[in-house]
Backbone as XML, in Angstrom:
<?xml version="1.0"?>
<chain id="A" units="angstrom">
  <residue number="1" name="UNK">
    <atom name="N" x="-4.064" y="-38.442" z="20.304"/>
    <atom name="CA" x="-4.713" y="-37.566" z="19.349"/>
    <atom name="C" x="-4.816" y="-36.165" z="19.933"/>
  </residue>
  <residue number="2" name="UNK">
    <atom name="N" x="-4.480" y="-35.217" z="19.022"/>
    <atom name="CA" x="-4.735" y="-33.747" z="19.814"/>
    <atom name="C" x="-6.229" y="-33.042" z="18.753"/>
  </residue>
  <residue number="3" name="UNK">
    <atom name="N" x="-6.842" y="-32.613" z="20.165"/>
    <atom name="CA" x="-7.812" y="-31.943" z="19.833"/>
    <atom name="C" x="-7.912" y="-30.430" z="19.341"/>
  </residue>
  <residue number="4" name="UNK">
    <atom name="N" x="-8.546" y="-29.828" z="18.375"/>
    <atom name="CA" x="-8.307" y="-28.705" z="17.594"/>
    <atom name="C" x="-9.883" y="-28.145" z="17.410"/>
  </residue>
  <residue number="5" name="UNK">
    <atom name="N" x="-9.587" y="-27.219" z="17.462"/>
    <atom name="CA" x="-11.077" y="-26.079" z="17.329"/>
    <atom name="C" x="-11.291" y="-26.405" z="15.658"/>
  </residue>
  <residue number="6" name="UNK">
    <atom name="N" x="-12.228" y="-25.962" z="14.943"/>
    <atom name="CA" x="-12.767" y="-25.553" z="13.764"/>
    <atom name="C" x="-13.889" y="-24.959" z="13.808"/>
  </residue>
  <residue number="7" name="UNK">
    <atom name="N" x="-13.926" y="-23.796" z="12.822"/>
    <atom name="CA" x="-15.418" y="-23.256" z="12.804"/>
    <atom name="C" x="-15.882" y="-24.233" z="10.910"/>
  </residue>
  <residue number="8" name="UNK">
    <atom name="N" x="-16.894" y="-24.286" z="11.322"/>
    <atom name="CA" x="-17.326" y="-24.539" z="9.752"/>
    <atom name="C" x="-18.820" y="-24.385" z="9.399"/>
  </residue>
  <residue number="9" name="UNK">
    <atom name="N" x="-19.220" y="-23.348" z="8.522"/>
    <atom name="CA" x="-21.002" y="-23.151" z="8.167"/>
    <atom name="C" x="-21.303" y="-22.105" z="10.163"/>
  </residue>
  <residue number="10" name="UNK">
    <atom name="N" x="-20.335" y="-21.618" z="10.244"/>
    <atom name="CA" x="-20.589" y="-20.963" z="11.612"/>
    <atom name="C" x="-20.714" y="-21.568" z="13.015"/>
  </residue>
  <residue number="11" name="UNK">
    <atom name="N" x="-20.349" y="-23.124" z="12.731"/>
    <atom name="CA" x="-20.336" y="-23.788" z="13.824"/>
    <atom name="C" x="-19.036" y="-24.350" z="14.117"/>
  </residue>
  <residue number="12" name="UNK">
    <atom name="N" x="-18.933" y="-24.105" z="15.563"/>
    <atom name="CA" x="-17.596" y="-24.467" z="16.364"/>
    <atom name="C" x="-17.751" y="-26.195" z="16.721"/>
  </residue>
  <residue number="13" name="UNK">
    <atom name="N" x="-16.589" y="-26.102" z="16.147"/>
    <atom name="CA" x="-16.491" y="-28.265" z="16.088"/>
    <atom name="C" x="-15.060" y="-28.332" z="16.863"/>
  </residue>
  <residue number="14" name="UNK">
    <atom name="N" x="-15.209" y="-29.589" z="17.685"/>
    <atom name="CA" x="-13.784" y="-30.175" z="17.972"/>
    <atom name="C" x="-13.231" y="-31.141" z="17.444"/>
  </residue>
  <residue number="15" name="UNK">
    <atom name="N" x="-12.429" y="-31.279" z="16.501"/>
    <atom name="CA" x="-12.164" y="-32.195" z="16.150"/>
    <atom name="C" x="-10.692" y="-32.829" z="16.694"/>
  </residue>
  <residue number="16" name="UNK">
    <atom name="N" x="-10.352" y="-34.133" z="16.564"/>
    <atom name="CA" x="-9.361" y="-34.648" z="17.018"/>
    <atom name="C" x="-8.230" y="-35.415" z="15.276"/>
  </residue>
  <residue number="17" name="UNK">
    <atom name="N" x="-7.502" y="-34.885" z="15.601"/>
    <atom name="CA" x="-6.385" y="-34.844" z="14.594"/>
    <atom name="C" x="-5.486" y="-36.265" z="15.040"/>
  </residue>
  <residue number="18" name="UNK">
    <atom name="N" x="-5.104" y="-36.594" z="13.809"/>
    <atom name="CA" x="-4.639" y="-38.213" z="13.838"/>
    <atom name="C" x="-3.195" y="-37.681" z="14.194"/>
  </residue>
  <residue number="19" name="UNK">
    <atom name="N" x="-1.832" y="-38.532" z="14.537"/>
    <atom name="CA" x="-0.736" y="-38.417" z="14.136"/>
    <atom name="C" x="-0.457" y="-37.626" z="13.035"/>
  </residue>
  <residue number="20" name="UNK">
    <atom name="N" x="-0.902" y="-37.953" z="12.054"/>
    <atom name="CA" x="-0.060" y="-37.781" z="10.652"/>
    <atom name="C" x="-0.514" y="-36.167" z="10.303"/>
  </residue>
  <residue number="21" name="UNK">
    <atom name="N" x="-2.089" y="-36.110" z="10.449"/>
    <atom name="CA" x="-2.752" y="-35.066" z="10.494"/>
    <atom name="C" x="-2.031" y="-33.722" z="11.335"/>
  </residue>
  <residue number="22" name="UNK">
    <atom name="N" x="-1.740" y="-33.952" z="12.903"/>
    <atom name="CA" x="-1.302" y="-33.430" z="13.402"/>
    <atom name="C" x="0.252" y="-32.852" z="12.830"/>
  </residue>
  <residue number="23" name="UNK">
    <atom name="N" x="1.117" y="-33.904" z="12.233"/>
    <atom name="CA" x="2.526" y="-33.840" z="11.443"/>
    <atom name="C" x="2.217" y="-32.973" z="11.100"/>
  </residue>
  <residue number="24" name="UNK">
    <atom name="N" x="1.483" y="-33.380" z="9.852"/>
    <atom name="CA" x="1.393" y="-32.144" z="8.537"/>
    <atom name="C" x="0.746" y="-30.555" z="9.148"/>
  </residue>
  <residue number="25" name="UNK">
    <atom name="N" x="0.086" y="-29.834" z="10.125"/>
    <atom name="CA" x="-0.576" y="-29.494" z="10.413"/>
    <atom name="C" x="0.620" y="-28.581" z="11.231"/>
  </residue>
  <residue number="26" name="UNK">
    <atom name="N" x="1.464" y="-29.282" z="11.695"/>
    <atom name="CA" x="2.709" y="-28.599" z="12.431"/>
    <atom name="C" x="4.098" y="-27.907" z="11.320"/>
  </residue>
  <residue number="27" name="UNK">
    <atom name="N" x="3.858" y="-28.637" z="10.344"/>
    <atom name="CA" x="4.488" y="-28.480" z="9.035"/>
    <atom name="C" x="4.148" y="-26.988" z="8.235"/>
  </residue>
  <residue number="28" name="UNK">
    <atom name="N" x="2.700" y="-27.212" z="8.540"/>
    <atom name="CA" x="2.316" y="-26.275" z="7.473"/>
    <atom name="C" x="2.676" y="-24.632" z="8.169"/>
  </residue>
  <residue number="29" name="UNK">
    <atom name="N" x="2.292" y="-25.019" z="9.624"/>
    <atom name="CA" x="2.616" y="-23.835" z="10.751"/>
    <atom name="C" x="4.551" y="-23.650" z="10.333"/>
  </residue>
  <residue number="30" name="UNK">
    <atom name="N" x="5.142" y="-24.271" z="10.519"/>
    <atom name="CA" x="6.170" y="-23.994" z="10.334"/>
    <atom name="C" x="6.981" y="-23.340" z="8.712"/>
  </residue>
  <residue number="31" name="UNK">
    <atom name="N" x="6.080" y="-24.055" z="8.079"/>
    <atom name="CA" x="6.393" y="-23.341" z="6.532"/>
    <atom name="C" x="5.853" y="-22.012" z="6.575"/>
  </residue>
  <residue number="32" name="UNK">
    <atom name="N" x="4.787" y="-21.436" z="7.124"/>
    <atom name="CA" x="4.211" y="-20.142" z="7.303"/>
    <atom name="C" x="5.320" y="-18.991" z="7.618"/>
  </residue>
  <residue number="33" name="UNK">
    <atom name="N" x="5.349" y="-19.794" z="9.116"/>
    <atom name="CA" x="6.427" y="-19.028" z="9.371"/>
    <atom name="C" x="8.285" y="-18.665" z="9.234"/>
  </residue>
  <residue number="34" name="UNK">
    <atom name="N" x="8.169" y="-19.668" z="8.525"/>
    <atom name="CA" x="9.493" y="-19.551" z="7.611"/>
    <atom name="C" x="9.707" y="-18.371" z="6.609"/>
  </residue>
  <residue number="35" name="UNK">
    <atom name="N" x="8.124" y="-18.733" z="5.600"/>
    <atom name="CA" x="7.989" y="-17.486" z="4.904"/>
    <atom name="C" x="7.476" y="-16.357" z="5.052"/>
  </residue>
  <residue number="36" name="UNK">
    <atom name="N" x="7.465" y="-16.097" z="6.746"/>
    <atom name="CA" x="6.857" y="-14.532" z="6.827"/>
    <atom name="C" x="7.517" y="-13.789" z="6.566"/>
  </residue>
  <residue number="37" name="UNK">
    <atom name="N" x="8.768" y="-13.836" z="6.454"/>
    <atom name="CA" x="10.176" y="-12.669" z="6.568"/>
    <atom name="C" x="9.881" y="-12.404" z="4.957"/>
  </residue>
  <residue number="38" name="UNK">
    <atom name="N" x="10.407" y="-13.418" z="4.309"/>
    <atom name="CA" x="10.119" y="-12.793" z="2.741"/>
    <atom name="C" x="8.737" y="-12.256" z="1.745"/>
  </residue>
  <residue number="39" name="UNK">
    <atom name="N" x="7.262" y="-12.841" z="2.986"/>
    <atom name="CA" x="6.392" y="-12.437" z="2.606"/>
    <atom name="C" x="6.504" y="-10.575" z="3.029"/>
  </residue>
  <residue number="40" name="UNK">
    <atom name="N" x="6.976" y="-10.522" z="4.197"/>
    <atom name="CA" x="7.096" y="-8.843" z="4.897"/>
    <atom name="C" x="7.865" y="-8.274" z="3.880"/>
  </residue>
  <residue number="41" name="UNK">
    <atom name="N" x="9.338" y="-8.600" z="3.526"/>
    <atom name="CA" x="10.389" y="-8.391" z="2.265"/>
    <atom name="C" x="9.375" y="-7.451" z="1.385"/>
  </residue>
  <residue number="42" name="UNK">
    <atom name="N" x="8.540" y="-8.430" z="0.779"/>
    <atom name="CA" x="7.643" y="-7.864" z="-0.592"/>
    <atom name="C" x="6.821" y="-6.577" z="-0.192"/>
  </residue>
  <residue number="43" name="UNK">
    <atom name="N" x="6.001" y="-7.474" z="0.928"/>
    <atom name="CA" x="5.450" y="-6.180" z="1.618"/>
    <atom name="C" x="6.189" y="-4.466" z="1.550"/>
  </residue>
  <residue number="44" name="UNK">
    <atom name="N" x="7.142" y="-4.662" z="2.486"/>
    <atom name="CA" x="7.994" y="-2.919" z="2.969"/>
    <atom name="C" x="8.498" y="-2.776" z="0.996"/>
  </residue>
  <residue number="45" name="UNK">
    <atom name="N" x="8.780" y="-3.518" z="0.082"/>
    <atom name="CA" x="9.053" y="-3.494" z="-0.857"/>
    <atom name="C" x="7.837" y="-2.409" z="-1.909"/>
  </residue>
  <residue number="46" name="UNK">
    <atom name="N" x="6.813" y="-3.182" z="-1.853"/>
    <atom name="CA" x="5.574" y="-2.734" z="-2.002"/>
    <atom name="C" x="5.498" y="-0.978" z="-1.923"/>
  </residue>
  <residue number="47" name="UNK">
    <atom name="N" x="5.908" y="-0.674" z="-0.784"/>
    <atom name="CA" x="5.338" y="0.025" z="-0.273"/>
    <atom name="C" x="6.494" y="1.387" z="-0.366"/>
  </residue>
  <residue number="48" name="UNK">
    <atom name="N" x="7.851" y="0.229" z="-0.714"/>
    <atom name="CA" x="8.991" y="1.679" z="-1.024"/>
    <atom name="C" x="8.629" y="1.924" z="-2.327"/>
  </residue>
  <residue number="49" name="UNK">
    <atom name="N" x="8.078" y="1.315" z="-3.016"/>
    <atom name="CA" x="7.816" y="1.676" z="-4.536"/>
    <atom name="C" x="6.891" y="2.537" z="-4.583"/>
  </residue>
  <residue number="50" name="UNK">
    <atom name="N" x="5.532" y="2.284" z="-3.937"/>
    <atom name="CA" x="4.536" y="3.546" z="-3.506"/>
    <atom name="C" x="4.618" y="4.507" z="-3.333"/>
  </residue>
  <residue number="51" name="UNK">
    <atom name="N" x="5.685" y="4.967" z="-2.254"/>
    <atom name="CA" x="5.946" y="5.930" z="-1.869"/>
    <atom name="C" x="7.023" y="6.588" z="-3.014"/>
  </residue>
  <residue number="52" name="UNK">
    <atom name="N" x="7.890" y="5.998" z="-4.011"/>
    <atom name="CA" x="8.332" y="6.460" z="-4.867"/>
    <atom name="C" x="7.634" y="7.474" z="-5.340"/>
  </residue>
  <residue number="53" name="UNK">
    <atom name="N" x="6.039" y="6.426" z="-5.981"/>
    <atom name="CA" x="5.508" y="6.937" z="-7.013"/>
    <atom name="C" x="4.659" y="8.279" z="-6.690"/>
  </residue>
  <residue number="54" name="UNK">
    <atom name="N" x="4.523" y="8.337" z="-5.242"/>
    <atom name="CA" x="3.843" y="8.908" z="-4.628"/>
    <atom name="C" x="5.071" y="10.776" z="-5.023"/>
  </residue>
  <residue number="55" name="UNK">
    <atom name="N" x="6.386" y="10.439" z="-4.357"/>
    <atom name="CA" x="7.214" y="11.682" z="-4.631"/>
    <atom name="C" x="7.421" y="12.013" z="-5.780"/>
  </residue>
  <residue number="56" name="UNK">
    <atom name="N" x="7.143" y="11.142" z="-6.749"/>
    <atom name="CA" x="7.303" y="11.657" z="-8.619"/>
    <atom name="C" x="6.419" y="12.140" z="-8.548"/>
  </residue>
  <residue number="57" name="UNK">
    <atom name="N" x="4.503" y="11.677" z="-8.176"/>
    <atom name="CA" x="3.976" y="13.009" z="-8.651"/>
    <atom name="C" x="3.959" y="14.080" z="-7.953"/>
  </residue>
  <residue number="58" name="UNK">
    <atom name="N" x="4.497" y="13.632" z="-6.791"/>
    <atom name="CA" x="4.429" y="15.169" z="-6.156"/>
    <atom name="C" x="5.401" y="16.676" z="-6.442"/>
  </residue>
  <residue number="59" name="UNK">
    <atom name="N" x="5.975" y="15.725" z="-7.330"/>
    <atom name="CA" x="7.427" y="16.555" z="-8.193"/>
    <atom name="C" x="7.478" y="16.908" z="-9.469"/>
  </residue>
  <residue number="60" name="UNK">
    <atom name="N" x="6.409" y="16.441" z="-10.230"/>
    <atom name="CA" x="5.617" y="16.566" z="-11.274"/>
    <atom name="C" x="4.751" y="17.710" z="-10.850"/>
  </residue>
  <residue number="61" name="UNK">
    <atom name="N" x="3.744" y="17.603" z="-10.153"/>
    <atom name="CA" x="2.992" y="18.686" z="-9.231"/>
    <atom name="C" x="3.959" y="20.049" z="-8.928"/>
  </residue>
  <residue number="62" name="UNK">
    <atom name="N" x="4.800" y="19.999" z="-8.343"/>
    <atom name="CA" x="5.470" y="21.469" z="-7.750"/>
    <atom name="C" x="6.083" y="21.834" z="-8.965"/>
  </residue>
  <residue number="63" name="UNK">
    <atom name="N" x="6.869" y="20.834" z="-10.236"/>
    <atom name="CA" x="7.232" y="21.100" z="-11.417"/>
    <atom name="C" x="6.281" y="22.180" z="-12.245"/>
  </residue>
  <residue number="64" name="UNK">
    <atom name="N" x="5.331" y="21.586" z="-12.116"/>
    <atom name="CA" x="4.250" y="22.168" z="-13.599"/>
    <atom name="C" x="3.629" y="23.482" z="-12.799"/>
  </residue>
  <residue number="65" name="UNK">
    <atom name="N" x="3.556" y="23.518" z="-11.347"/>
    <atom name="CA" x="3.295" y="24.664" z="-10.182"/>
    <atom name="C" x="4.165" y="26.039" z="-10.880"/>
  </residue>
  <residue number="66" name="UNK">
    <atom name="N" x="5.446" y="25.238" z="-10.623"/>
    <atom name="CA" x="6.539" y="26.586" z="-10.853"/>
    <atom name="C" x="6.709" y="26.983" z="-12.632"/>
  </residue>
  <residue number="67" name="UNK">
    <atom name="N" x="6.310" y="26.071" z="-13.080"/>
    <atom name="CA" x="6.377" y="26.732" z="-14.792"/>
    <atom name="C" x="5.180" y="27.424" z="-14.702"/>
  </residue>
  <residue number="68" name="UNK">
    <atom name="N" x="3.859" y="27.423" z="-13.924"/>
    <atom name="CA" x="2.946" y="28.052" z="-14.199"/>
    <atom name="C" x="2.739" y="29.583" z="-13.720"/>
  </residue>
  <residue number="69" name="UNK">
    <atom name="N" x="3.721" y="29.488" z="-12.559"/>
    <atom name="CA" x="4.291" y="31.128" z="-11.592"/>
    <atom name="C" x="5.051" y="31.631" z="-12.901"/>
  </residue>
  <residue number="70" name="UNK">
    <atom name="N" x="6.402" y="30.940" z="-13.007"/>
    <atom name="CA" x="6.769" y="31.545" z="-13.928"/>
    <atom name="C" x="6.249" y="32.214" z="-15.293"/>
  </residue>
  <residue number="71" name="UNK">
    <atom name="N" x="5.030" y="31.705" z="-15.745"/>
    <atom name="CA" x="4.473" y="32.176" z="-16.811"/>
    <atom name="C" x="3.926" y="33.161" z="-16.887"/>
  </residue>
  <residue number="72" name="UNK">
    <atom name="N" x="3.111" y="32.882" z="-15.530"/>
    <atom name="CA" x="2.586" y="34.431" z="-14.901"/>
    <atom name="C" x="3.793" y="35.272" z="-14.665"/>
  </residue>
  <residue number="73" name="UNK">
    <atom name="N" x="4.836" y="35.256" z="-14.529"/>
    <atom name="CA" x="5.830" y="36.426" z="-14.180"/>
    <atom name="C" x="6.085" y="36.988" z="-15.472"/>
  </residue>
  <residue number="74" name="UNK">
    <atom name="N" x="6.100" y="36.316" z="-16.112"/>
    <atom name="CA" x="6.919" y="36.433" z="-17.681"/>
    <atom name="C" x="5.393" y="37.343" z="-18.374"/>
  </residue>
  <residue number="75" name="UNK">
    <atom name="N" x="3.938" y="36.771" z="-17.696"/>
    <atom name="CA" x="3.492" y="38.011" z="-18.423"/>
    <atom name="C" x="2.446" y="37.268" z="-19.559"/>
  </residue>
  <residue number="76" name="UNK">
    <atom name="N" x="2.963" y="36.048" z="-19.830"/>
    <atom name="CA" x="1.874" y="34.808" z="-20.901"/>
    <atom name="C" x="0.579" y="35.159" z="-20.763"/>
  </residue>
  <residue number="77" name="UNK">
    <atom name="N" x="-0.307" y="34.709" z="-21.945"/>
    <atom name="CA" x="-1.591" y="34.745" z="-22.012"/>
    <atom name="C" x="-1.963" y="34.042" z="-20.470"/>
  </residue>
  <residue number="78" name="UNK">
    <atom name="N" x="-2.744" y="34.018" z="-20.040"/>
    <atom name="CA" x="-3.467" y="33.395" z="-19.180"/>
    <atom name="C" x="-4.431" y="32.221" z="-19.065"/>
  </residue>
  <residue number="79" name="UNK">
    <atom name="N" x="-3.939" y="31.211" z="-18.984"/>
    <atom name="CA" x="-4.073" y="29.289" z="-18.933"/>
    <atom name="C" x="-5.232" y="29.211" z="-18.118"/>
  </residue>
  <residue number="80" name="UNK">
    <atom name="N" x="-6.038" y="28.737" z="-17.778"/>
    <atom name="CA" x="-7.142" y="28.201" z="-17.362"/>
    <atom name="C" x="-6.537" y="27.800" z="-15.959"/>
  </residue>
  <residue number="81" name="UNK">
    <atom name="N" x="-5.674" y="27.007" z="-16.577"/>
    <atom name="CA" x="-4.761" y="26.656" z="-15.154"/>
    <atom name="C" x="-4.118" y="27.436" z="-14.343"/>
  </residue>
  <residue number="82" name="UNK">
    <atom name="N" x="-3.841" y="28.224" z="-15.016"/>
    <atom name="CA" x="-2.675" y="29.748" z="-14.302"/>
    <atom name="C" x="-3.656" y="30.298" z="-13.504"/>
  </residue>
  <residue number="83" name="UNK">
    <atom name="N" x="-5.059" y="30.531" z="-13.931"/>
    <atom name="CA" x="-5.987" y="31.520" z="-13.729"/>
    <atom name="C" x="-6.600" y="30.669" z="-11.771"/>
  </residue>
  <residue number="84" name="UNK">
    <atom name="N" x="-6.497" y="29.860" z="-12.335"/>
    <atom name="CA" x="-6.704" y="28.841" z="-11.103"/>
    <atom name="C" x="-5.701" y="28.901" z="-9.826"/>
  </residue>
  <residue number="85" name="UNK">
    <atom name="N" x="-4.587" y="28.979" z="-10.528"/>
    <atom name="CA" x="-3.659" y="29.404" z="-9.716"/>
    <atom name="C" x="-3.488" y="30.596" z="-9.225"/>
  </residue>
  <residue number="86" name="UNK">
    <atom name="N" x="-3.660" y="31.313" z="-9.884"/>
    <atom name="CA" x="-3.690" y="33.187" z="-9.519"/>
    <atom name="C" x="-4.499" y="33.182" z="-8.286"/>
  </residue>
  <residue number="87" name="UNK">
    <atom name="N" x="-6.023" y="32.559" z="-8.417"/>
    <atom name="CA" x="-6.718" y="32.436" z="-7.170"/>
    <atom name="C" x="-6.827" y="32.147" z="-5.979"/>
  </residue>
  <residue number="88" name="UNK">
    <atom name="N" x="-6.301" y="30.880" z="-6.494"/>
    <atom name="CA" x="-5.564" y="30.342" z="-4.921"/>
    <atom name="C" x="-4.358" y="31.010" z="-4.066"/>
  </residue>
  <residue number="89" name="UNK">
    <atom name="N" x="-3.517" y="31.384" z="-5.228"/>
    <atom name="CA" x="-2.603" y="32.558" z="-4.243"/>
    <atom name="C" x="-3.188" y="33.544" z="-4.120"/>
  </residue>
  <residue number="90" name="UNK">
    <atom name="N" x="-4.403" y="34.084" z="-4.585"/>
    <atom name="CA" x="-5.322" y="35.207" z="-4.055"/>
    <atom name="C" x="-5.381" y="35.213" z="-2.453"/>
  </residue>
  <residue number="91" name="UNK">
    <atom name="N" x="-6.145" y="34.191" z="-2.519"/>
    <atom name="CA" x="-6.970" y="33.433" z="-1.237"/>
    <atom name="C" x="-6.237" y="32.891" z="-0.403"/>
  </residue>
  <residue number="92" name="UNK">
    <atom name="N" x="-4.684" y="32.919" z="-0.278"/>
    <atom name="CA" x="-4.233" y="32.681" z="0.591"/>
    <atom name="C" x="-4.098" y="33.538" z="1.784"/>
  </residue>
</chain>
């Protein structure tokens, strides 16, 4: 029989694992790690999509930036937003 830690209700137990117990128990370790690669897959996956979404708005952002310079060049009424903008390139 192999002996195995458990915590349970905050208490540390030893328990001793049967054959079969132990089988399955080595099984389950091994299925884990079978599927870490495709669990990581999803993961970096995850995270290229993020960062997608992350450069659309940031391209959306410098987009609606430069129509708003331009408006000011051209001379347009003055946007709430423009006006906001005027400032900040004040203050630079």
């Amino acid at each position: 029989m192999a002996k195995r830690l458990r915590v349970r209700n905050g208490v540390t137990e030893i328990i001793n694992y049967t054959p079969e117990e132990q089988a399955q128990y080595d099984a389950e370790i091994a299925q884990a790690l079978a599927d870490r690669p495709a669990i990581d897959a999803e993961i970096e996956e995850g995270n290229k999509e993020q960062a997608l979404l992350d450069q659309g708005r940031l391209l959306w952002i410098i987009e609606t930036l430069l129509g708003e310079i331009e408006a000011i060049r051209r001379g347009d009424p003055v946007t709430q937003r423009a006006q906001a903008l005027r400032n900040r390139i004040n203050n630079l």
